[in-house]
Backbone bond lengths (Angstrom), bond angles and torsions (degrees), N, CA, C in turn:
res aa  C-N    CA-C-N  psi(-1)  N-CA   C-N-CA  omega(-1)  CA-C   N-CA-C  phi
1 X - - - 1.449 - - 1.533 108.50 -
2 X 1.252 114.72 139.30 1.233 120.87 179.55 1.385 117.90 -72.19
3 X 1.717 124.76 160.68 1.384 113.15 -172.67 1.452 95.20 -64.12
4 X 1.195 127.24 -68.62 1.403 129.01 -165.52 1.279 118.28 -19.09
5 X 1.649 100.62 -55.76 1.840 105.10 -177.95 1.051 106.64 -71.20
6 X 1.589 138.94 -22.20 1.099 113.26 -172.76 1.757 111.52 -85.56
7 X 1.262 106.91 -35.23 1.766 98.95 158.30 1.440 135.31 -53.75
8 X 1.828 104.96 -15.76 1.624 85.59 179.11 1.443 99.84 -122.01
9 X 2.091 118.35 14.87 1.345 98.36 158.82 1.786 139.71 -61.04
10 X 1.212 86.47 169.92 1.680 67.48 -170.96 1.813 95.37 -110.03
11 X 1.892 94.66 139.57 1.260 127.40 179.16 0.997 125.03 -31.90
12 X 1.754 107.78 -71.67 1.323 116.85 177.64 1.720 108.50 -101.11
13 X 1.593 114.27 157.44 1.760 95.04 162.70 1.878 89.34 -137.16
14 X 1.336 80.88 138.21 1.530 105.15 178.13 1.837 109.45 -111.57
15 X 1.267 83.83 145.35 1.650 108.71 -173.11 1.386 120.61 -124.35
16 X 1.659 123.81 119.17 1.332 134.69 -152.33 1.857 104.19 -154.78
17 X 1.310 102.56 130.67 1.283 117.31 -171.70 1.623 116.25 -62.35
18 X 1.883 93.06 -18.91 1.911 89.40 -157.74 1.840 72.28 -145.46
19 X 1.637 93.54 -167.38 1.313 102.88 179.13 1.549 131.02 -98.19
20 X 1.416 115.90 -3.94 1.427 126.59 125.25 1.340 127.71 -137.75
21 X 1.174 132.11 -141.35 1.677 127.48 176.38 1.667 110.62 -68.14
22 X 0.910 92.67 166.94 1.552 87.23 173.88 1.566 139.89 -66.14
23 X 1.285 89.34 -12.86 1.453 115.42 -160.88 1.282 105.45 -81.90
24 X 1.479 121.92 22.94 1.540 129.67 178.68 1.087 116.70 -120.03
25 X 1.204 117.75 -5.29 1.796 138.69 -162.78 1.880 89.86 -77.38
26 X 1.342 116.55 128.88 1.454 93.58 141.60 1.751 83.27 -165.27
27 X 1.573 112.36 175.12 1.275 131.03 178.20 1.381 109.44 -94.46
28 X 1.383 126.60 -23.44 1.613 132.24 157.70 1.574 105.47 -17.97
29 X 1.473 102.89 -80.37 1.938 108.19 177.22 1.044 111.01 -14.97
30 X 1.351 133.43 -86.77 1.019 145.36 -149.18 2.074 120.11 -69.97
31 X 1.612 92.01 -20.08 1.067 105.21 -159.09 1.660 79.72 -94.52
32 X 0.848 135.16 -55.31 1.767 141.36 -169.35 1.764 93.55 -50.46
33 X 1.228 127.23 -38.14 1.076 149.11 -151.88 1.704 94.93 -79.72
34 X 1.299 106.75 -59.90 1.719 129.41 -165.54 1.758 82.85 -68.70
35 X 1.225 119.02 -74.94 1.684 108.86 -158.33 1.565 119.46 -60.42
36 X 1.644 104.17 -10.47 1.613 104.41 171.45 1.403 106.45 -84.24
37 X 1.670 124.34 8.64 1.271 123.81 175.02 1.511 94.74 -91.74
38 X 1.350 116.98 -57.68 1.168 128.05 -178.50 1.009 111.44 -46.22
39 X 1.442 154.76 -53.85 1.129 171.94 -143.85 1.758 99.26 -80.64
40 X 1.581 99.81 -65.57 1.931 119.58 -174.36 1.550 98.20 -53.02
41 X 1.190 128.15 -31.95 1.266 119.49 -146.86 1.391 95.63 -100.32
42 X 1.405 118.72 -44.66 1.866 114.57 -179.96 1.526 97.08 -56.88
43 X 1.792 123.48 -64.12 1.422 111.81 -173.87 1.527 113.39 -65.77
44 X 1.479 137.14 24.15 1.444 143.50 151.84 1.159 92.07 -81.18
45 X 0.882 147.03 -74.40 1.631 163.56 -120.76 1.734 105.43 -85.25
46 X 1.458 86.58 -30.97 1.901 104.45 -175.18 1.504 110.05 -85.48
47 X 1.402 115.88 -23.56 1.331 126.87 -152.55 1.704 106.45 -95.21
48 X 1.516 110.51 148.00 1.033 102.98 157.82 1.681 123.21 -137.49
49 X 1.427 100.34 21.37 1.367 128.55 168.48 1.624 121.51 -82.68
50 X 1.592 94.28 88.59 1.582 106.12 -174.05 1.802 123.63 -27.94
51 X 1.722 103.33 -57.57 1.188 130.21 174.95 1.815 98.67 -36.08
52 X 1.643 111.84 -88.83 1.559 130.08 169.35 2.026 103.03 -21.67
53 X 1.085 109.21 -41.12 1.633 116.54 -165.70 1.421 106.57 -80.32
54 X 1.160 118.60 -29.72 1.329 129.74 -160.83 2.184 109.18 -100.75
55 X 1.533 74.73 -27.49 2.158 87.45 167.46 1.257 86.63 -94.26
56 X 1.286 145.14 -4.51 1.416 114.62 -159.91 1.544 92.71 -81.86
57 X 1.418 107.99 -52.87 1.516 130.11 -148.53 1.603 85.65 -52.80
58 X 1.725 120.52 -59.26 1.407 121.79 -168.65 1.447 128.75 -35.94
59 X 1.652 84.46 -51.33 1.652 97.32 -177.89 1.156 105.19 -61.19
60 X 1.806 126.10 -66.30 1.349 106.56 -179.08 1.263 158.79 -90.10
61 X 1.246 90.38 37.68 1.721 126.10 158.49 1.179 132.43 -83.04
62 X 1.377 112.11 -34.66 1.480 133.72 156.62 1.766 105.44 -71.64
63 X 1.172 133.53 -62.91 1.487 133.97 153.15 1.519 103.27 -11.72
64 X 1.413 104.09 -86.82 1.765 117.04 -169.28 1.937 99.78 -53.47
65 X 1.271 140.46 -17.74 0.850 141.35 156.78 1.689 130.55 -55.96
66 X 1.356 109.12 -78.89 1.637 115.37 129.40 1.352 110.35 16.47
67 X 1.504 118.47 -91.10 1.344 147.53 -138.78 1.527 91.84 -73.55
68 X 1.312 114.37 -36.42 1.645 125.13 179.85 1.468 114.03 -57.25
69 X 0.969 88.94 -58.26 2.058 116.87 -179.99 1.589 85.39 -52.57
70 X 0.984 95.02 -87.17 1.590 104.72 -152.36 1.637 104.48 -43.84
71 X 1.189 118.72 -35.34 1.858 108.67 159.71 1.179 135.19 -60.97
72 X 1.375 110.53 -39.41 1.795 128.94 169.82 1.236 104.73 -69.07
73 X 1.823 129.61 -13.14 1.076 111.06 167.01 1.535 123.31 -103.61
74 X 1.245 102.45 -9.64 1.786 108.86 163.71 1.608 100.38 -88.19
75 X 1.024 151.82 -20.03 1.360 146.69 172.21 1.258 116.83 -80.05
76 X 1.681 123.63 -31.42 1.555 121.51 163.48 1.539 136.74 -91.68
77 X 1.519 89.76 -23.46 1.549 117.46 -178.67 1.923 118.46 -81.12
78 X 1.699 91.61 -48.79 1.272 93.24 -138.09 2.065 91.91 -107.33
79 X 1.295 108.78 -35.14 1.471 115.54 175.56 1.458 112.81 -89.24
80 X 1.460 116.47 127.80 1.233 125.05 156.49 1.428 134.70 -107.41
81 X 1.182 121.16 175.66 1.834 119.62 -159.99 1.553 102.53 -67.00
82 X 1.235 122.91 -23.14 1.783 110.27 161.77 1.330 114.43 -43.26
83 X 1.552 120.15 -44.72 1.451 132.67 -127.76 2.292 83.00 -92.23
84 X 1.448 87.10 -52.43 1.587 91.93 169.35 1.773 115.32 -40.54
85 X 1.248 108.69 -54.25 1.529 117.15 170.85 1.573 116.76 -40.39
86 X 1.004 100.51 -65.93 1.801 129.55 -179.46 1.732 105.42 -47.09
87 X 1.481 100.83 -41.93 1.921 108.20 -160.04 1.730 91.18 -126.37
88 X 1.166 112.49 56.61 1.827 97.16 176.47 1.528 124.47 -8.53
89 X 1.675 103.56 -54.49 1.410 118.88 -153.20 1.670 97.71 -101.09
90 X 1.778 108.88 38.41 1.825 91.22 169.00 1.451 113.01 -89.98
91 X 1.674 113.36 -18.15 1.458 99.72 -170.56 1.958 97.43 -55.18
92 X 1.473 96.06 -55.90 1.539 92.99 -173.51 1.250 118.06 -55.18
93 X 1.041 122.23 -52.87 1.729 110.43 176.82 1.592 129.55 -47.76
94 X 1.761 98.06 -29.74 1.487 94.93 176.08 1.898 103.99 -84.49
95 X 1.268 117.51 -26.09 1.278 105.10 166.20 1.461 150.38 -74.22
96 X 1.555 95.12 -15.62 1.449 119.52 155.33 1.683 127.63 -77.53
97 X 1.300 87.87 -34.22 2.127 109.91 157.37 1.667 108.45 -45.23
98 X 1.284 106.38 -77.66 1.318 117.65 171.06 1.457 135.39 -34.40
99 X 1.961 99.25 -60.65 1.147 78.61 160.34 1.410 153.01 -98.20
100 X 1.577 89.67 14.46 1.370 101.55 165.19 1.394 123.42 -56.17
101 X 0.825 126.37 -46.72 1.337 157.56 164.84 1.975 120.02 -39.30
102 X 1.136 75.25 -45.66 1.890 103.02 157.33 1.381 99.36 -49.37
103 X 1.636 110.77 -88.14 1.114 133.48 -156.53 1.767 101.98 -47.29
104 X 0.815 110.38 -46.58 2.076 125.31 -138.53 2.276 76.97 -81.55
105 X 1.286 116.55 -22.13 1.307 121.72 -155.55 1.869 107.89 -87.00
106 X 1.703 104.64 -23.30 1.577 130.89 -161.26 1.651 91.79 -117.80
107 X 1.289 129.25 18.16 1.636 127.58 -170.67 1.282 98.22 -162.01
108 X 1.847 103.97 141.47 1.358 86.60 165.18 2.368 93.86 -119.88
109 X 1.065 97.01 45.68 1.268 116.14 164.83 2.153 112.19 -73.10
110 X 1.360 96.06 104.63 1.766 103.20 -163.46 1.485 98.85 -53.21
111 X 1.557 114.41 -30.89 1.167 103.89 -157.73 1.964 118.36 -81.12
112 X 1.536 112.01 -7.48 1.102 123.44 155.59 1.299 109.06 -60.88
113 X 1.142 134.62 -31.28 1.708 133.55 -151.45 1.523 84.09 -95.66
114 X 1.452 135.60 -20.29 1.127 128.50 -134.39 2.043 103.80 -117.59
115 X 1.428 89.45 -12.84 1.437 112.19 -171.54 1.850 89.95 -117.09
116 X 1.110 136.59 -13.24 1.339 131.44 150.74 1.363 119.63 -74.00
117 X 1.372 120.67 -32.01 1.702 124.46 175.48 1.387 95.17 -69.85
118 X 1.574 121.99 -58.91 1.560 101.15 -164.40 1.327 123.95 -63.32
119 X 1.757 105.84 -32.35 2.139 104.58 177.46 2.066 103.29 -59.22
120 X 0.876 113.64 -38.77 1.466 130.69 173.05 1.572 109.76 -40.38
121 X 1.631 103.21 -62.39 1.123 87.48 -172.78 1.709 102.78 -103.31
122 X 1.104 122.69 25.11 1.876 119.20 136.34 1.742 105.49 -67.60
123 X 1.210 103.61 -55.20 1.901 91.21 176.96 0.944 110.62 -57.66
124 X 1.236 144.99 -36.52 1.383 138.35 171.33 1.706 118.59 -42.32
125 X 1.439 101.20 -57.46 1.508 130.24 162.85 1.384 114.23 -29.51
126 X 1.165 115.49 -62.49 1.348 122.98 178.11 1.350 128.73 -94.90
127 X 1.367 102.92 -5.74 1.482 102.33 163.44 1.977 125.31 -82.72
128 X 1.364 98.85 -45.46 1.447 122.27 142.25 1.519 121.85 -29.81
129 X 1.730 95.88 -29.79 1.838 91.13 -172.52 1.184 91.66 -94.70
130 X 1.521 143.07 -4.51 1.567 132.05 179.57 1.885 118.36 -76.81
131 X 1.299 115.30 141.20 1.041 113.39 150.38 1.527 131.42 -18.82
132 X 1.280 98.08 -49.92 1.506 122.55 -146.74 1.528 106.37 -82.73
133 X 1.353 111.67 -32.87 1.298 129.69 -172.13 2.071 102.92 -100.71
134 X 0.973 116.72 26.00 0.953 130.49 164.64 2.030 127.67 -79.30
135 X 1.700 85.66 -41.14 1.457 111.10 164.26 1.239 120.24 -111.57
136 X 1.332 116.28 3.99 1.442 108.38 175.97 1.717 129.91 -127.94
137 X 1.377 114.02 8.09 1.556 141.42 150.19 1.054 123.87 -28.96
138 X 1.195 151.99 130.09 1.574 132.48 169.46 1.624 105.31 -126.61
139 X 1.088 113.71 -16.43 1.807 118.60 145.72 1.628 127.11 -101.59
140 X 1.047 131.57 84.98 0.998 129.91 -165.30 1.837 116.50 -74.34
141 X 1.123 123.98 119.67 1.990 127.90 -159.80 1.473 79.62 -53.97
């Protein structure tokens, strides 16, 4: 090994299942995320101030974006193939989550936003029903 590498190897190496402890996981995100869709879309609906209509759509697209992340990261991070065992129906639920989430993001129709809060808070449901999420919640239902 060269001197170089050996000055800028690194010392220690640490090993971790996810991308930090667990204790960061929660379905809150996503859900805070979903009702600021819900929220944008009734005061769209109220509005007749082009300007207001035209930030509305932005913001909650980035929101309905959010809501994406924050599922792909309890679905890659935080659930494992036990949890599949345990919940038959998570592939589908997290894929119907998602694309709800799609949808609610290309509309400013509340009632998409409104059918994304409820698959949301089934993930919530079942994440809550894990062991695992026992210590790692940061809103607890």
């Amino acid at each position: 090994m060269k001197i170089v590498e050996k000055l800028i190897a690194p010392r220690h190496e640490a090993h971790a299942h996810c991308d930090l402890f667990c204790g960061t996981y929660d379905p809150a995100q996503a859900m805070i995320e979903a009702v600021s869709c819900l929220k944008i879309a009734e005061k769209y609906q109220a509005s007749d101030d082009e300007v207001f209509r035209a930030r509305a759509i932005s913001i909650k697209e980035q929101s309905a974006e959010l809501v994406k992340h924050h599922l792909w990261v309890l679905w890659t991070d935080f659930f494992e193939p036990k949890h599949v065992e345990q919940f038959p129906n998570l592939h589908d639920l997290f894929w119907r989550a998602t694309k709800a989430a799609g949808e609610a993001k290309k509309t400013m129709d509340p009632a998409a936003s409104q059918k994304m809060i409820d698959l949301i808070q089934d993930v919530s449901d079942v994440f809550w029903a894990t062991e695992k999420a026992q210590g790692a919640g940061v809103y607890k239902p």
